[in-house]
N, C-alpha and C positions, 0 to 999 in steps of 0.2 A: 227677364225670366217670366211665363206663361203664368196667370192665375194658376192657383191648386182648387182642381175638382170637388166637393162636397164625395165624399165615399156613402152611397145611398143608403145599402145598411146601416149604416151609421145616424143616419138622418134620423131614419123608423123607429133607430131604439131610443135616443135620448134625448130629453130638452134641459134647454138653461133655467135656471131660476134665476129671480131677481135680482140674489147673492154672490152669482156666480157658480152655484152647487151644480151639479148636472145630475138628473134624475133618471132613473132608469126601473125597468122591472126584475122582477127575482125570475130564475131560470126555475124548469121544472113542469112549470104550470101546462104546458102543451097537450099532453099526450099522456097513455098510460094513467087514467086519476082514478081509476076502479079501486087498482090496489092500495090506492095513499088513504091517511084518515080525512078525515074531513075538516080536523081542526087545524092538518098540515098546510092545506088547499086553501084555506081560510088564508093562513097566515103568509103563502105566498101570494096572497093577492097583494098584497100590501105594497107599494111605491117604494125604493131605499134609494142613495148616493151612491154617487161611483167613489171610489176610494179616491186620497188623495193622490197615491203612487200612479194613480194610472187613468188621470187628468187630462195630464200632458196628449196621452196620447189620442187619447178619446179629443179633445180640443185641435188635435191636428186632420183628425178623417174627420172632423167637420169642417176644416178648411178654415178656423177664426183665430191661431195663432200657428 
């Protein structure tokens, strides 16, 4: 069976941590911030985890399990 691809997407949005956690950014922040507050904007700037439910998946479009 052929190695599995890295999904590039994939690549862009997440990194491992040391722990094994996978870090990701909060959605939102793109587009449209005129109308948001500034303390919303603030607060997605912030780095969070990916959930545990949805690891797995994320772990597979990276191609390391």
């Amino acid at each position: 069976m052929p190695k599995l691809k890295t999904k590039s997407g994939a690549k862009k949005r997440f990194k491992l941590t040391g722990t094994g956690k996978i870090k990701r950014k909060g959605a939102y922040k793109s587009h449209i911030l005129t109308k948001k507050e500034t303390k919303q904007k603030r607060n997605l700037t912030q780095t969070s985890y990916v959930a545990e439910v949805d690891k797995h998946s994320v772990l597979r479009q990276l191609a390391l399990k």
